[in-house]
C-alpha positions as CSV (number, residue, x, y, z in Angstrom):
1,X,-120.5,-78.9,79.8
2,X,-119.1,-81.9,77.7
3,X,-122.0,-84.3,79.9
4,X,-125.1,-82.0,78.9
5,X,-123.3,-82.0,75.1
6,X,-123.8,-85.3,75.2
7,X,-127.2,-85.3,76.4
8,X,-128.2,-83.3,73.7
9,X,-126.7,-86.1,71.6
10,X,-128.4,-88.6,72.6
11,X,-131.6,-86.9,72.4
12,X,-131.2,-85.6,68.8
13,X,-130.5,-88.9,68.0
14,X,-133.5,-90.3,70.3
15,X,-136.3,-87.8,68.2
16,X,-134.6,-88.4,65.2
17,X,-135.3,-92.1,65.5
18,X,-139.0,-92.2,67.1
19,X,-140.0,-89.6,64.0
20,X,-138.6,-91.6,61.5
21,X,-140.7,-94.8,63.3
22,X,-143.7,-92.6,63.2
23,X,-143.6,-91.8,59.4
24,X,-143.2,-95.4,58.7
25,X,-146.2,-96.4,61.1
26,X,-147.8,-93.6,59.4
27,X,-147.1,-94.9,55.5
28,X,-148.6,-98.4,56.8
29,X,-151.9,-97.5,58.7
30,X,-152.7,-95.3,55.6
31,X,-152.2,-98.5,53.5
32,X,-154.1,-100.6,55.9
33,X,-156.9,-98.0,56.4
34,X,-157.5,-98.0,52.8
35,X,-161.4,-98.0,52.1
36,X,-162.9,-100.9,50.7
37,X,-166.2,-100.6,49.1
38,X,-167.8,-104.1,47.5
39,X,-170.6,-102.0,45.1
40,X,-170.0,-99.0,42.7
41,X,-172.6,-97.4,43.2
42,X,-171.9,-96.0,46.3
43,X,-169.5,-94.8,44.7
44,X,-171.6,-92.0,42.4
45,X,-170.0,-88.9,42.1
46,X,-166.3,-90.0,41.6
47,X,-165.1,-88.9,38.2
48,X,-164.0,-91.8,35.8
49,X,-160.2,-91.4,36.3
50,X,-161.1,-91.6,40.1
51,X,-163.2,-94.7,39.8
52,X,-161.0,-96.3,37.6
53,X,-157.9,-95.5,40.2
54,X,-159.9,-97.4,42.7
55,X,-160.4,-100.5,40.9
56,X,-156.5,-100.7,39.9
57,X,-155.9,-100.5,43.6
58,X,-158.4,-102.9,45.0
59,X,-156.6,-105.0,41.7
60,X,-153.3,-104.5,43.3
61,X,-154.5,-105.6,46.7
62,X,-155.9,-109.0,45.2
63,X,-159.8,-107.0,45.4
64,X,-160.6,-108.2,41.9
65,X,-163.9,-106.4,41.2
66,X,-164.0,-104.4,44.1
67,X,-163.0,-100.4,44.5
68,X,-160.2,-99.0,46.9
69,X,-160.0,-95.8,47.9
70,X,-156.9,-94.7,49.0
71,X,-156.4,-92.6,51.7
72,X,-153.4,-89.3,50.9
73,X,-151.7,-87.9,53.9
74,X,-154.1,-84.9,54.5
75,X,-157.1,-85.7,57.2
76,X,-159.2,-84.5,54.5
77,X,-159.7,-86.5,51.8
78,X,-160.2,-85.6,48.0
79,X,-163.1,-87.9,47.6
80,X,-164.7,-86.6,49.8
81,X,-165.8,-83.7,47.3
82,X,-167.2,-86.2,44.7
83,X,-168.8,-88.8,46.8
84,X,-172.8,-88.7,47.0
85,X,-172.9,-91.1,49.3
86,X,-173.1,-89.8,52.9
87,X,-172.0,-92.9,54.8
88,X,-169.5,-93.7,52.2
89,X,-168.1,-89.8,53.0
90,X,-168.6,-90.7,56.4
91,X,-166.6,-94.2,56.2
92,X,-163.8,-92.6,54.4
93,X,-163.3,-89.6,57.0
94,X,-163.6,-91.5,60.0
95,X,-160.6,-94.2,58.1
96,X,-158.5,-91.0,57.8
97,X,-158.8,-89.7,61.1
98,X,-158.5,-93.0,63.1
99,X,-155.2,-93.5,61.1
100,X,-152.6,-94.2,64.1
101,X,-155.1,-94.6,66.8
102,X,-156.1,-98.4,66.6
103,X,-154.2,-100.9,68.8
104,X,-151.3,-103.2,67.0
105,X,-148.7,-102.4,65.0
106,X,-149.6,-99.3,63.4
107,X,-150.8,-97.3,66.6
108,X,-149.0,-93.5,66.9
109,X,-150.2,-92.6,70.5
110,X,-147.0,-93.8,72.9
111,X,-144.4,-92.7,69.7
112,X,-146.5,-89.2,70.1
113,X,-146.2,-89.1,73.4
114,X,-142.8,-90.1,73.7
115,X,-141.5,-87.6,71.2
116,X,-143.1,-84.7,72.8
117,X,-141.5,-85.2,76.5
118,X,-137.8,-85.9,74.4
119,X,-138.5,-82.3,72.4
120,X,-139.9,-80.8,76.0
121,X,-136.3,-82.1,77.5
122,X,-134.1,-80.8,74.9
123,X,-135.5,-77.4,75.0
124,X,-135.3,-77.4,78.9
125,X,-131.6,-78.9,78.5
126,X,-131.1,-75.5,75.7
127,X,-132.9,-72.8,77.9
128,X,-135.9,-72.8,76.7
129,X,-139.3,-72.8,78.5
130,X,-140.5,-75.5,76.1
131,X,-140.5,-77.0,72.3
132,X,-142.5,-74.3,71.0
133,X,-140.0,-71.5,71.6
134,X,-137.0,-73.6,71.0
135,X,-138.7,-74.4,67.4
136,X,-140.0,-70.4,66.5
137,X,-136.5,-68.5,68.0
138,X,-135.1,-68.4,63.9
139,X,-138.6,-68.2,62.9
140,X,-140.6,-65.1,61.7
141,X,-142.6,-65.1,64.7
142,X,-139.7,-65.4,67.0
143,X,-141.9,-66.4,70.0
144,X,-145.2,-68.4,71.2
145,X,-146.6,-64.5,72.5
146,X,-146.0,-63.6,68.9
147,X,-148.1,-66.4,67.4
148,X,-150.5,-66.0,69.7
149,X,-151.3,-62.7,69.1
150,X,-151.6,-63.2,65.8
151,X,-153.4,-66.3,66.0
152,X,-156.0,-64.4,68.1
153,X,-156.3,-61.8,66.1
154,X,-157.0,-64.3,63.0
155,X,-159.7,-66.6,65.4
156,X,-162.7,-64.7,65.4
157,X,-163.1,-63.1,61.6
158,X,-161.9,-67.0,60.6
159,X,-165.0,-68.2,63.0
160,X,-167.1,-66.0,61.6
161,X,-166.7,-67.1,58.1
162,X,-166.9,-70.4,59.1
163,X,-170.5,-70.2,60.9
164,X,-171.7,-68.2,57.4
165,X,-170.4,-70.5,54.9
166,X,-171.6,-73.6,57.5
167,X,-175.4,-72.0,56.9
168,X,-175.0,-71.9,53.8
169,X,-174.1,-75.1,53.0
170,X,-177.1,-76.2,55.7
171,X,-179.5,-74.6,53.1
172,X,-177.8,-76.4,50.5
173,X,-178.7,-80.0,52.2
174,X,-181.9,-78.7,53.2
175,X,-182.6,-77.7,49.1
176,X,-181.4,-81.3,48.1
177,X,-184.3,-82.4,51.1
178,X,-181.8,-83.7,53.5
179,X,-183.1,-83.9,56.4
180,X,-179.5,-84.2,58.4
181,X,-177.2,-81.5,60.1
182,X,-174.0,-80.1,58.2
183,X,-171.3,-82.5,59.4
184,X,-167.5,-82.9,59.0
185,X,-168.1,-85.5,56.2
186,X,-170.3,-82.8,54.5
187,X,-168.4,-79.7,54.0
188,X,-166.3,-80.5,51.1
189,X,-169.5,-82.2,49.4
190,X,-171.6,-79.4,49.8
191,X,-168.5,-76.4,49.5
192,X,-168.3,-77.5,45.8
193,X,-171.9,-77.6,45.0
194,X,-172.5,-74.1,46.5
195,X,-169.0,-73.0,44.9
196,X,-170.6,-74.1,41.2
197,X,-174.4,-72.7,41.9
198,X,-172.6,-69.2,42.7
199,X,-169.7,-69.4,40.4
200,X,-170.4,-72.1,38.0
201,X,-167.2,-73.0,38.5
202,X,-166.3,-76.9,38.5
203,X,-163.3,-77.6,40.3
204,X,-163.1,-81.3,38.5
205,X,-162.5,-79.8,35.4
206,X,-159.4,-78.2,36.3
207,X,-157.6,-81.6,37.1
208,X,-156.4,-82.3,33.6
209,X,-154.8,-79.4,33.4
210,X,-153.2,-79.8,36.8
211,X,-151.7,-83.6,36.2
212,X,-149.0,-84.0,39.1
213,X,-146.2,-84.2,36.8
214,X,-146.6,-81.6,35.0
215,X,-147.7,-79.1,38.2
216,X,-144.0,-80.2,39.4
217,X,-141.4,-79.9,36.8
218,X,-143.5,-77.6,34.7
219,X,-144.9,-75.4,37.7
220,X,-142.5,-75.5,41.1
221,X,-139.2,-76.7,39.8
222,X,-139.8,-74.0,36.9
223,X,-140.7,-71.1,39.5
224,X,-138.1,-72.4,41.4
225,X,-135.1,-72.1,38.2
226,X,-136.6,-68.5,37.6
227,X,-136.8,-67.1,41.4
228,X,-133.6,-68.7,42.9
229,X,-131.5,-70.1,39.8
230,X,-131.4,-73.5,41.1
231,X,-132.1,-76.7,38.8
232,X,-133.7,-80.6,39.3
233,X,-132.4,-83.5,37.8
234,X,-134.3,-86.8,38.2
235,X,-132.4,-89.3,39.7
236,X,-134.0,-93.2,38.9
237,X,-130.7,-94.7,40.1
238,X,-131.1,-94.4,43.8
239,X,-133.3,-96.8,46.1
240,X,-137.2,-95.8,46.8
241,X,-139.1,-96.3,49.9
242,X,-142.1,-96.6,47.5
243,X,-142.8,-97.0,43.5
244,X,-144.5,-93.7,43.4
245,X,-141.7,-91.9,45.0
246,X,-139.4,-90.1,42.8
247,X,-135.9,-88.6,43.6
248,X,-134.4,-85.4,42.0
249,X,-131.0,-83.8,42.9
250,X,-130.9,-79.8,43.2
251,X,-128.0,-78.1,41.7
């Protein structure tokens, strides 16, 4: 029917516009929930391109001899891994996870809220039970009792691993003589230690070789030429959200 056509309209247009309002809210509570730390040595671990990428962006924020880290778009953070520092880890975590959640300007919750009951109405409106089988019907899975399935079949071995390499980094803190349990804050800390006592393998010597620009053009645009045949050009003419953004067009 040409009203429910128009329904559907309107709520496209309805989700289109509260996602593109939590992205932005998104891109400005990470820049507000930046971590400000006053001394560098709480700061041991951070490798000197790291440290020195915090200074330029406490400079940029007017933080003249103070260190900003910034937080990325994953919960986790990168810093995490370096940081000796337990309470800095534990600052810096609790900033990335409380992105969106604090009262004012930058707070997600209602937008959340709101675009799940406008996705729960357009799958109703299309015949579906809810969001998650209007989302998986061209999918792989096909269904929710698909993913389910699997996703029960992956819980417990992925529990399991998870309790074994948890004791393990336990004995790891206990080693060091911490006298504190394993928590959120800690895993990537300790996971690399472990990782280089067993493997002697140090993930921070890696980075050079991985510089983003070169991991990009050099690495997934290049996989990208040979697999599918299509091509990136940089574009620098068109208008950025942010300096750091760059713009290609796919041929």
């Amino acid at each position: 029917p040409a009203a429910d056509k128009d329904k559907l309209r309107a709520l496209n247009a309805h989700i289109a516009a509260a996602q593109t309002a939590y992205e932005q809210r998104l891109l400005k509570a990470g820049n507000q929930g930046a971590l400000v730390i006053e001394d560098v040595r709480q700061l041991d671990g951070l490798a000197p391109d790291a440290l020195a990428a915090a200074a330029e962006a406490a400079k940029v924020r007017g933080l003249t001899g103070k260190y900003v880290i910034v937080l990325q778009n994953t919960t986790s953070q990168p810093a995490l891994t370096d940081l000796n520092d337990r309470v800095v880890r534990e600052r810096l975590l609790a900033a990335s996870m409380q992105r969106g959640l604090r009262d004012g300007a930058t707070d997600e919750r209602a937008l959340i809220t709101g675009i799940a009951r406008l996705r729960a109405e357009r799958a109703r409106l299309l015949g579906y039970p809810n969001h998650a089988a209007y989302a998986l019907e061209d999918s792989t899975a096909h269904d929710t009792a698909a993913v389910n399935a699997m996703l029960g079949k992956l819980a417990p071995p992925a529990v399991a691993n998870a309790r074994r390499e948890a004791a393990d980094l336990q004995q790891a803190i206990q080693a060091e003589g911490g006298k504190f349990q394993l928590g959120p804050a800690d895993w990537a800390h300790y996971a690399e230690k472990v990782r280089q006592q067993h493997y002697a393998f140090d993930e921070s010597q890696m980075r050079p070789y991985f510089e983003m620009q070169r991991v990009l053009e050099d690495g997934v645009f290049y996989a990208a030429m040979r697999l599918y045949g299509i091509t990136f050009k940089r574009r620098t003419d068109l208008p950025v959200y942010h300096p750091e953004v760059q713009v290609y067009e796919v041929f």
